[in-house]
VMD Tcl script that draws the C-alpha trace (Angstrom):
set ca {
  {-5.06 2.32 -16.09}
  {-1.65 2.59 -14.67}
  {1.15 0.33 -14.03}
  {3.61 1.76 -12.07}
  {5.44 1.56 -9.04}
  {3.15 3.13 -6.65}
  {5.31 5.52 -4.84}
  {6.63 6.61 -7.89}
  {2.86 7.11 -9.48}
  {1.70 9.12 -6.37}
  {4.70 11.37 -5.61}
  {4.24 12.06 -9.12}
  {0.09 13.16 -8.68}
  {0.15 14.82 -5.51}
  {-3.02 15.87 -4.52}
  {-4.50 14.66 -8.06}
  {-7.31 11.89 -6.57}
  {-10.43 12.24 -4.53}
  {-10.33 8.62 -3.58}
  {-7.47 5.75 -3.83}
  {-7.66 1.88 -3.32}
  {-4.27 0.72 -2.13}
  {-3.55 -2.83 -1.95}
  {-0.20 -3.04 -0.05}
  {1.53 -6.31 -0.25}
  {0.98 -8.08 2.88}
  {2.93 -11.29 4.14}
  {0.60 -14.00 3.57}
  {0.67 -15.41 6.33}
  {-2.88 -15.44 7.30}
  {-3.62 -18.35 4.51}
  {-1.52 -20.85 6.22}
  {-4.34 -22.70 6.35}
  {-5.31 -22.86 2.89}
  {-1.61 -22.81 1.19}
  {0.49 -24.47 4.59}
  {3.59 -24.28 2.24}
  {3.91 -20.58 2.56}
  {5.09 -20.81 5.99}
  {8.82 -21.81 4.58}
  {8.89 -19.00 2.08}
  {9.15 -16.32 4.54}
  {11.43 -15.33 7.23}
  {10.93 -13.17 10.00}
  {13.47 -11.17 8.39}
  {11.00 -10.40 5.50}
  {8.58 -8.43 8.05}
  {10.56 -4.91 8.15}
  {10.81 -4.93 4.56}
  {7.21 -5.35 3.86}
  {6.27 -2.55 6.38}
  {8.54 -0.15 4.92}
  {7.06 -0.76 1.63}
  {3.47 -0.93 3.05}
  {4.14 2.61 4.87}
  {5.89 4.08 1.36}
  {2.68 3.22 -0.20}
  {0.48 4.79 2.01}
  {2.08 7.99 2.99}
  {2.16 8.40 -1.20}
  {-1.55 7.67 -1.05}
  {-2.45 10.15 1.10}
  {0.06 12.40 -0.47}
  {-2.07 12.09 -3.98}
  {-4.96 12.71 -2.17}
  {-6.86 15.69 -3.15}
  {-7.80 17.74 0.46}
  {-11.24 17.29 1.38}
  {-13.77 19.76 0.62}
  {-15.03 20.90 3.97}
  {-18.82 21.27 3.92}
  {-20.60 24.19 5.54}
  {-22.63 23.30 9.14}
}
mol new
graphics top color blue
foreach p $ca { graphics top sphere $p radius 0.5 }
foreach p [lrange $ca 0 end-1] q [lrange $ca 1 end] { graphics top cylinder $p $q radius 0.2 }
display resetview
């Protein structure tokens, strides 16, 4: 188990992994309905930030993915 930033991890194991889970942080907005408070603890200004970290962590994911094996036809 590792706990690490995740860019940092991956730019670190290029090419290392056949498979990777990444769980990019999202804005939570889609459980208004369940937690209705979380609607006044973002901004619209907290958007750009989120997909710049959401696009860091995936390009680093596919970065420390190992290339596929291509299979004979």
């Amino acid at each position: 188990m590792h706990v690490q930033d995740g860019r940092a991890f991956t730019a670190a194991h290029e090419g290392a992994f056949d498979r990777i889970l990444v769980d990019a942080p999202c804005t939570g907005l889609g459980a208004l309905r369940r937690r209705p408070e979380a609607r006044w603890r973002k901004t619209p200004s907290d958007v750009p930030e989120l997909v710049a970290l959401q696009e860091d962590l995936l390009r680093g994911a596919l970065d420390a993915l190992a290339p596929a094996e291509s299979s004979p036809m």
